[in-house]
C-alpha positions in Angstrom: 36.7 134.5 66.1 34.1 132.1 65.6 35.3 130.9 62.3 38.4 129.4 64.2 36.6 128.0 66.7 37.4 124.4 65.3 41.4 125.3 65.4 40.7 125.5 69.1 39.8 122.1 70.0 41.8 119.4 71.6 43.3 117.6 69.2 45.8 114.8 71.1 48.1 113.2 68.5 49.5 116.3 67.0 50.1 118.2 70.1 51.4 114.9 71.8 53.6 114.4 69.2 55.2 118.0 69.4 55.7 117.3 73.0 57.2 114.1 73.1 59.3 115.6 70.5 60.4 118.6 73.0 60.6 117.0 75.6 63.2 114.1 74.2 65.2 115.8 71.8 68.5 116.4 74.0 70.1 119.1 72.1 66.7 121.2 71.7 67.7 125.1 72.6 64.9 127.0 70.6 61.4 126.6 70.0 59.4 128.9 68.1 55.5 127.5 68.1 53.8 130.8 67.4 50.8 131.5 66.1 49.1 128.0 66.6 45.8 128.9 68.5 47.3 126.6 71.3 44.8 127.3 74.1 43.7 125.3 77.0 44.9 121.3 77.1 46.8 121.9 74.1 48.9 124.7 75.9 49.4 122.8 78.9 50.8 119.4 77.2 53.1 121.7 74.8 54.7 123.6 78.4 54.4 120.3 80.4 57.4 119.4 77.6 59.0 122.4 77.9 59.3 122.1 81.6 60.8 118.7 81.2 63.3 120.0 79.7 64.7 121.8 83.1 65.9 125.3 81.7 67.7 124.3 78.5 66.1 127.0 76.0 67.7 129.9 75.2 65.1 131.0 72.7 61.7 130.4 73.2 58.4 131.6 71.0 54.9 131.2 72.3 53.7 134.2 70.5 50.0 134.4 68.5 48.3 131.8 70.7 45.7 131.5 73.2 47.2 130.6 76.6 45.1 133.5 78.8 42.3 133.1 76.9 39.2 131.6 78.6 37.7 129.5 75.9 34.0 128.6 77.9 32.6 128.0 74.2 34.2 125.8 73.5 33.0 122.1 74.8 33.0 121.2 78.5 34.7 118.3 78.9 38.0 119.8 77.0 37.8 123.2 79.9 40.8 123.7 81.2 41.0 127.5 83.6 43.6 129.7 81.8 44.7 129.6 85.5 45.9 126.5 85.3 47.9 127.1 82.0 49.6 130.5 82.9 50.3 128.6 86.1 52.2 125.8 84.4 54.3 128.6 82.6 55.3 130.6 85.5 56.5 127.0 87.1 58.4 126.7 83.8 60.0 130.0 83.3 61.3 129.9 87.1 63.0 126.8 86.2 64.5 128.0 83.4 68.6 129.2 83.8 69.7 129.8 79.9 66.8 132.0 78.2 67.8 134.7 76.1 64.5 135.5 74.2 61.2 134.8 75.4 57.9 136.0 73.4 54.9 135.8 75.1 52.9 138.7 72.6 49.4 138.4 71.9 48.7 135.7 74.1 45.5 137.6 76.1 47.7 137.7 79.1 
């Protein structure tokens, strides 16, 4: 897993933009994000969205990324406890009223 090490990393704009995205579009329903290495800060500002949007998925895909995975290689400052990121999600799934499918697979959970 080293080799991906760099896919890892906090990288603001993009996964700012996506959220800012989710979290404004009004008719949103389904997102499928899988298999994006999102770990860590990333993770967190991608679900932060997601919780904005109070329950209105009905399909949501957060398969193929890192979200339990304890990444203490990677560098300090960007740390964030997988705690912290699994807890964000529960505080999100209990909000939400309308979710159909939820995929959560190979997430080191």
């Amino acid at each position: 897993m080293q080799q991906h090490k760099h896919l890892r990393r906090w990288q603001p704009a993009p996964v700012l933009a996506l959220a800012a995205l989710v979290a404004r579009a009004p008719d949103l329903q389904a997102l499928d994000v899988h298999w994006n290495l999102f770990a860590g800060p990333s993770a967190l500002v991608l679900l932060q969205a997601v919780e904005v949007k109070r329950g209105k998925f009905y399909r949501l895909d957060l398969s193929w990324n890192l979200l339990g995975k304890d990444d203490k290689f990677g560098p300090k400052d960007q740390y964030l406890s997988p705690k912290a990121v699994l807890g964000t999600l529960g505080m999100t799934l209990c909000q939400t009223t309308m979710l159909f499918h939820l995929d959560l697979g190979y997430n080191r959970i």
